[in-house]
N, C-alpha and C positions, 0 to 999 in steps of 0.2 A: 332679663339681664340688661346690661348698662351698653351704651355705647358712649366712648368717654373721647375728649379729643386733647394730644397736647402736642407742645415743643418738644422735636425730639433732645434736646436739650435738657428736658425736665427730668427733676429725676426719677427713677424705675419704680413705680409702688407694684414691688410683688404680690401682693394681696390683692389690690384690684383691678390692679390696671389688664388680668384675663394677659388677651389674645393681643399682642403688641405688635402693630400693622402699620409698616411707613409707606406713605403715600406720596413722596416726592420723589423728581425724577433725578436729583444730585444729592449725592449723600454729604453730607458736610463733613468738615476735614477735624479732628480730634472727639469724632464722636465712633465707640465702640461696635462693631456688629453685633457684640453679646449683648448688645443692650436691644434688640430687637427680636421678634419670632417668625416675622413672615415681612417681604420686599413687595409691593404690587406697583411697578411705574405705570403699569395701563391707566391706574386712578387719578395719574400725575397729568396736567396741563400740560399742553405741548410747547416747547421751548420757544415757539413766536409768542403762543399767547401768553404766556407768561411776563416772557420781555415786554410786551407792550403792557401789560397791567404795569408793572414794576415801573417804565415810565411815566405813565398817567399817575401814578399816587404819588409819584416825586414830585411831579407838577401841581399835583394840587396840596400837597401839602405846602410847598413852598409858596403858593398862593393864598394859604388857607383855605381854601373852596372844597368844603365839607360836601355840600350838595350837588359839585359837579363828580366827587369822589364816588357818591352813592350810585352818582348815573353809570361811570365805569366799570362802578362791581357791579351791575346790573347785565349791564354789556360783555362783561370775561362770564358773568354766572352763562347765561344765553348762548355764547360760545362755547364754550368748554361744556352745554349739555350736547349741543353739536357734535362734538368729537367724541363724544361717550357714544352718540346715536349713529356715528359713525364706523363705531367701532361695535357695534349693538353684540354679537354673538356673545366675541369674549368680555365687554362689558355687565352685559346681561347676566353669563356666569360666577364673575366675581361676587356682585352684588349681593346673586343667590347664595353663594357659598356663605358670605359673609352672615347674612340673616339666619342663615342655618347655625354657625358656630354660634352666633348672638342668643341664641336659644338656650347653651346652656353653659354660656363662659362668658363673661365680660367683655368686649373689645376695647383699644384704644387707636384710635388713629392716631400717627406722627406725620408731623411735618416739620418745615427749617422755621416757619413763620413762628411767632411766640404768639402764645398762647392767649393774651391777651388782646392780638389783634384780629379783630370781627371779618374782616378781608382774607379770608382761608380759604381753599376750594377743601380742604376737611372739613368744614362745616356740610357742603352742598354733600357730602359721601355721605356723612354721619343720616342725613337727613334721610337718605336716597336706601340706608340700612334699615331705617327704623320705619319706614312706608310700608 
């Protein structure tokens, strides 16, 4: 099966979108709960590191500095497995769970980020499912 990632914004494909799993730690404001199946914030970046990516890519986009962008997401990927290895039990759990459902149901991870942009930590989970 598929492990699929979008904006929870996007809208609902009943057909594939399986198991609908948001992995942010703020829900955004005019978006439905029915539009979701399951909540996990453990998977969500912690509100410093968060904040501090969300600066650094203001800054470098206002500078254009693409490759000093790259170095940042390097640096929140690196941190944020930190916290997950910090959190190892129930991290460890989730993950299994999740590869287990992925066996015989579609997943999609959500987040606030759109979909289009490469800087997600749904990316780093997606990857972290399908290992």
């Amino acid at each position: 099966m598929t492990v699929k990632t979008k904006c929870i914004r996007d809208p609902v494909d009943m057909e594939n979108d399986g198991l609908r799993v948001m992995i942010a730690k703020y829900w955004p404001k005019g978006v439905n709960w029915s539009s979701i199946d399951m909540r996990c914030i453990a998977l969500a970046p912690s509100e410093g590191l968060v904040e501090q990516w969300i600066g650094h890519k203001r800054l470098c986009k206002k500078n254009n500095d693409i490759e000093l962008l790259n170095v940042g997401w390097n640096d929140f990927k690196n941190r944020l497995m930190k916290e997950y290895n910090s959190n190892q039990p129930k991290f460890s759990h989730i993950i299994e769970m999740l590869r287990r459902i992925n066996t015989h149901s579609n997943i999609t991870l959500l987040c606030n980020e759109k979909d289009a942009d490469p800087y997600c930590h749904r990316y780093m989970v997606k990857e972290l499912i399908e290992f």
